[in-house]
C-alpha positions in Angstrom: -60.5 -77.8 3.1 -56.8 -78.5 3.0 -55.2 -80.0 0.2 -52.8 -83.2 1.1 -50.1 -83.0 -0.7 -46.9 -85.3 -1.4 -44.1 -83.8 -0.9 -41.9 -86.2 -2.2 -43.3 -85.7 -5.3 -43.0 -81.8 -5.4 -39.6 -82.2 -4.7 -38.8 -84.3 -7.4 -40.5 -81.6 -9.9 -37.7 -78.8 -8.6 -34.7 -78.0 -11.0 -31.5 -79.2 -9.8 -28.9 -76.5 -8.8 -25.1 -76.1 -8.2 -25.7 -72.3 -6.1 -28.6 -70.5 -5.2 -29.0 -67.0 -3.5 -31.7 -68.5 -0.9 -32.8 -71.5 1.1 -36.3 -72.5 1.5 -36.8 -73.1 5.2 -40.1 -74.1 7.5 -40.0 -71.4 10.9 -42.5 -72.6 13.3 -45.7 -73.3 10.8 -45.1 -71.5 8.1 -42.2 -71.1 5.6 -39.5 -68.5 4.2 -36.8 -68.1 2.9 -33.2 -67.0 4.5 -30.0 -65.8 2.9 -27.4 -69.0 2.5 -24.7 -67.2 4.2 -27.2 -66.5 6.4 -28.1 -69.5 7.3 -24.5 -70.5 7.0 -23.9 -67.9 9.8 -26.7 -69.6 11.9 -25.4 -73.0 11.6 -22.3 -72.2 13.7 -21.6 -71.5 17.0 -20.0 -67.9 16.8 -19.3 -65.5 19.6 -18.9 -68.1 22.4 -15.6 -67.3 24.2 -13.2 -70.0 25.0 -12.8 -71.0 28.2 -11.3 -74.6 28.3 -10.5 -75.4 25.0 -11.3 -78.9 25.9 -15.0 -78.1 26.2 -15.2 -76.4 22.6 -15.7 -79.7 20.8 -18.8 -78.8 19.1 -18.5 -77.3 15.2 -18.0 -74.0 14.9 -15.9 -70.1 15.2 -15.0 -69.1 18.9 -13.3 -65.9 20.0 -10.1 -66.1 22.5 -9.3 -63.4 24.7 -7.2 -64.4 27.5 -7.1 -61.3 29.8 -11.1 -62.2 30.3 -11.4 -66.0 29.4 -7.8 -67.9 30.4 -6.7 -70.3 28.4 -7.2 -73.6 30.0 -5.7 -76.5 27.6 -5.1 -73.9 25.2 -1.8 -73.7 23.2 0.7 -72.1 25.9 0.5 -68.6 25.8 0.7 -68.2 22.3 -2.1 -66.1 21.6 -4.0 -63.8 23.6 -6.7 -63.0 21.1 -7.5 -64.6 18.3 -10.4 -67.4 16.8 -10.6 -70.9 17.6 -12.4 -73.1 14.6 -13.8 -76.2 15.8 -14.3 -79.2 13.0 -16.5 -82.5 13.4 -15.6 -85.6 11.9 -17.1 -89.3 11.9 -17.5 -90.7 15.4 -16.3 -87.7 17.0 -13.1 -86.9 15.9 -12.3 -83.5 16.5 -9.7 -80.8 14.9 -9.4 -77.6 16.8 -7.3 -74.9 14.9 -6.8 -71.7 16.7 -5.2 -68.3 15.5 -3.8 -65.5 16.4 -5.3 -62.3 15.3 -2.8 -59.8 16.9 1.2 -59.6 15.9 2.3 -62.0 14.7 0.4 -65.1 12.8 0.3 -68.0 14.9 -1.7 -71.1 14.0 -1.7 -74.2 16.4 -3.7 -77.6 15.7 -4.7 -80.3 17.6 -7.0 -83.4 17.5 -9.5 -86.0 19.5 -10.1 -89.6 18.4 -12.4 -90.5 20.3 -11.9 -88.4 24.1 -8.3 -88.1 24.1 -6.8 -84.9 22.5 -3.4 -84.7 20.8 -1.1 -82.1 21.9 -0.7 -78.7 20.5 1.4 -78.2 17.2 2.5 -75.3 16.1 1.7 -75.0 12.2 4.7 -72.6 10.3 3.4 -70.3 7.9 5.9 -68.7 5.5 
């Protein structure tokens, strides 16, 4: 026979941390554990290209290539590869920063309250 337990109070018996090398975690019906930059990894959207920058909105690291993707609503024709980090806020409000990754550095940021985006700025770094 299965034992009912409360989790609750389990969890109040475990030692509070500031860092830990794992994360407990329930896959399916049973449990494990998974690396936190693992699970760090997981938690993002990585690898999608950009396509219309408009649509990236939820949080996470995109690649740009615009020989294969275009760059609709992107940051002019700035960069031609680079990565695209996409931030969440409260109700919404969106920061898209996207960088070069070839020649020179170029950073450009821009915002949505809301569903209307700011305009590109270019961000100087020296």
């Amino acid at each position: 026979m299965i034992e009912k337990v409360n989790i609750s109070q389990v969890m109040n018996q475990y030692q509070i941390v500031t860092d830990a090398d794992y994360v407990c975690v329930e896959k399916g019906n049973s449990q494990g554990k998974i690396n936190k930059g693992d699970l760090l990894n997981a938690m993002f959207q990585k690898g999608t290209p950009v396509k219309d920058y408009n649509l990236n909105t939820e949080i996470g690291i995109y690649y740009i290539n615009v020989s294969v993707n275009g760059t609709i609503n992107g940051p002019s024709n700035s960069i031609s590869y680079g990565i695209l980090f996409v931030l969440k806020g409260l109700n919404n409000y969106i920061v898209q920063i996207a960088c070069s990754v070839t020649g020179l550095l170029n950073v450009f940021i821009r915002t949505r309250t809301e569903l209307a985006w700011s305009e590109w700025k270019s961000v100087n770094i020296t």
